[in-house]
Every structure is written in C-alpha cells, then in structure tokens.
DRENKEDO-724499 format. One record per residue (C-alpha): residue number from 1; residue in three letters; x, y, z. Coordinates in steps of 0.5 Angstrom, whole numbers. Example, Ala and Ser with C-alpha at 12.3 -4.5 7.8 and 13.67 -1.06 7.14 Angstrom:
<nodes>
 lumdo pafi     X     Y     Z
     1  ala    25    -9    16
     2  ser    27    -2    14
</nodes>
This chain:
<nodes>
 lumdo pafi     X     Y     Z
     1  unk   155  -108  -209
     2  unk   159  -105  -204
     3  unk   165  -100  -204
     4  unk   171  -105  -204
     5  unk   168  -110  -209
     6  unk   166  -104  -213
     7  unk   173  -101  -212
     8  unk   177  -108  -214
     9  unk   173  -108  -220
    10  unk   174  -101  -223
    11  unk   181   -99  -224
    12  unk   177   -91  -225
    13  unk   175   -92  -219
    14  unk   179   -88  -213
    15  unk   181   -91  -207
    16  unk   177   -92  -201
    17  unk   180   -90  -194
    18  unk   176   -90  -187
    19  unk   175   -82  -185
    20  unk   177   -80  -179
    21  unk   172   -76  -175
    22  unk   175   -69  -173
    23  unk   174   -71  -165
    24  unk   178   -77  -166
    25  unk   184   -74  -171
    26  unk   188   -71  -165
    27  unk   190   -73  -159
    28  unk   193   -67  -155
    29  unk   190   -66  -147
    30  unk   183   -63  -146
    31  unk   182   -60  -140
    32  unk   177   -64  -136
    33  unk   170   -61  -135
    34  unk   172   -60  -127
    35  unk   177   -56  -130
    36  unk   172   -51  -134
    37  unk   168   -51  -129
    38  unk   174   -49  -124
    39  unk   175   -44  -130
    40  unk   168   -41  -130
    41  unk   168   -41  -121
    42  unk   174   -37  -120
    43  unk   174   -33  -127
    44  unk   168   -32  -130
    45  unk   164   -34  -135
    46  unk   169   -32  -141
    47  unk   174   -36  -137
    48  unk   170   -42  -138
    49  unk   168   -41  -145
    50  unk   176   -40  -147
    51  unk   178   -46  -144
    52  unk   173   -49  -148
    53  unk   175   -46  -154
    54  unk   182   -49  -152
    55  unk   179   -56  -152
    56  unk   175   -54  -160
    57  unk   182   -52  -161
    58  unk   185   -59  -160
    59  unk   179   -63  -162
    60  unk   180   -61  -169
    61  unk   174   -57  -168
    62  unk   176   -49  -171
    63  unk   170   -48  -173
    64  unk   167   -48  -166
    65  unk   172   -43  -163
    66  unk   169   -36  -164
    67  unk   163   -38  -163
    68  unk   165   -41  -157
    69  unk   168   -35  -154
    70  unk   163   -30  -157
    71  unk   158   -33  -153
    72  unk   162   -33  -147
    73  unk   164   -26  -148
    74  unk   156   -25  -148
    75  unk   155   -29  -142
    76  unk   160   -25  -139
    77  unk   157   -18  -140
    78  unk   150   -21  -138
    79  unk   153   -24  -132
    80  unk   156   -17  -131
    81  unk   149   -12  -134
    82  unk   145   -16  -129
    83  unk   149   -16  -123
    84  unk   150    -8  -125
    85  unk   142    -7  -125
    86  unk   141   -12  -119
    87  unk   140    -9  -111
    88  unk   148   -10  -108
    89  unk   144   -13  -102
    90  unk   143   -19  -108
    91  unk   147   -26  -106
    92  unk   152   -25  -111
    93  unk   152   -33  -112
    94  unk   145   -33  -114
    95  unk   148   -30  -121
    96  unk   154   -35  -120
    97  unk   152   -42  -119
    98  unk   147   -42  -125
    99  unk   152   -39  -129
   100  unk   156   -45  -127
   101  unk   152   -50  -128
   102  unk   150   -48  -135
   103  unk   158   -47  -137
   104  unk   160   -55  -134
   105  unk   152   -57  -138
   106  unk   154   -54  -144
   107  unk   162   -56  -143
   108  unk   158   -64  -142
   109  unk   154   -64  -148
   110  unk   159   -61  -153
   111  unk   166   -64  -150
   112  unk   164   -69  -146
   113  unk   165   -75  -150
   114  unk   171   -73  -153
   115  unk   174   -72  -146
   116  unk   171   -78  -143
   117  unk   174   -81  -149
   118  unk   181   -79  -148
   119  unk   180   -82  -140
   120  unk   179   -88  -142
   121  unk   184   -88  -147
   122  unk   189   -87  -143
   123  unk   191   -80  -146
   124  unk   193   -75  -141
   125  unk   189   -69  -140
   126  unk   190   -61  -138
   127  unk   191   -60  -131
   128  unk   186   -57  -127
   129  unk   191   -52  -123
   130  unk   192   -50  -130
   131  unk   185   -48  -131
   132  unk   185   -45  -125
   133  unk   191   -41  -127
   134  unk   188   -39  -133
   135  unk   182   -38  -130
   136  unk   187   -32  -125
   137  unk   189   -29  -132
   138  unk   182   -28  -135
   139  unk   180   -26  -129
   140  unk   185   -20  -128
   141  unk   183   -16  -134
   142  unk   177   -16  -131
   143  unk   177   -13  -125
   144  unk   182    -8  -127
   145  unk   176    -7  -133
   146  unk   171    -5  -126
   147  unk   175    -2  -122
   148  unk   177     3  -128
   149  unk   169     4  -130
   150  unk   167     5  -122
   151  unk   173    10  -122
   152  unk   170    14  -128
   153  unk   163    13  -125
   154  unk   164    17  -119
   155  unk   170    21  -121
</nodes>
C-alpha cells in the first residue's frame, strides 16, 4: 500500500507533501565556478572559499557556511606558512595554481550540480567582475596584514 492510498483511507493520517531539497528551495544567483576560482587567483584561497560560503548561503545549505570558510582561512594561513618557510627564489605559482586547482575541484564537487542546475534552468548567476571585485576586498586586508607583520619583523 502506498502513501496516497494509505492517506486517503485514513482520515488520522497527516497530509503527504513532495519535500523539497534544500538545493532546489531557492533560486537566487551563484557565482559560477570560474568566478570562485577568479576569487581564489587574484584573492587567495579565503576569497574562494567566502564566495563559496555565499553560494551555500543562497543554496539553502547554512550548515556548509562556517565550515566552508573555517577551511579557507585554514588554507590561507598554509598557504601563507609554506610561503613563509620556503626560499624567496621559489616560484611563487607552484603554491598557486595547486591551490587553485583544488579550490575550483572541491568548488566543482560541492556547487557544481546546482550552479550547472541553475544554467540550464535559465536562472541568472553572480557576475564574475563581482567575484573579482570581492576577491580585491578580501585581498586588501591581506596584504595590509603582510605588509604590518614585515614592518614588526624588521623594526
């Protein structure tokens, strides 16, 4: 006996309704995985992972938010130990397209379906001079943060 007749024949029963998933429950614009990955090329790691923690946000998904950028202010203080330890003649984008890589990965795995979802649904998405711009914010504290630490250490 299924849910329908088992309903119609109760009268106790409550109502069945179709539950929507989280994903599907709102339809405001995400950034695109070239935009968070825009994000992580010209801000950092954390500005990929805010931008990512923006689309959980508007995916319904509040509990994906702080862990998301927890890991990307994680991944930013890696980032910026190993570039610390390492020799200054080391290329720089060695440390960066690997971090790159993974942010647009995991951004792929994660958002992917629903971003891809959204595209073919016609819904509009987040600008991607957006995601540069907010990928400038996040990266001005930043620098302002190295430029105060180089100061202290040679003062």
């Amino acid at each position: 006996m299924d849910e329908q007749t088992h309903t119609a024949s109760d009268p106790y029963a409550p109502p069945v309704a179709p539950v929507a998933e989280p994903q599907d429950a709102a339809g405001l614009p995400l950034f695109k995985i070239a935009g968070i990955g825009i994000a992580t090329f010209f801000g950092s790691v954390l500005a990929g992972g805010l931008l990512m923690a923006m689309n959980f946000h508007r995916m319904g998904r509040p509990d994906r938010v702080w862990p998301t950028l927890g890991l990307a202010l994680l991944g930013l203080v890696a980032t910026g130990a190993l570039g610390a330890v390492l020799p200054e003649q080391f290329p720089g984008m060695l440390i960066t397209v690997p971090t790159l890589v993974a942010v647009t990965m995991l951004a792929g795995r994660t958002q992917g379906e629903a971003i891809a979802r959204r595209e073919r649904a016609g819904l509009p998405m987040r600008s991607n001079w957006l995601a540069f711009g907010i990928s400038l914010l996040v990266l001005l504290p930043i620098v302002a943060l190295g430029v105060g630490l180089l100061l202290l250490a040679s003062g």
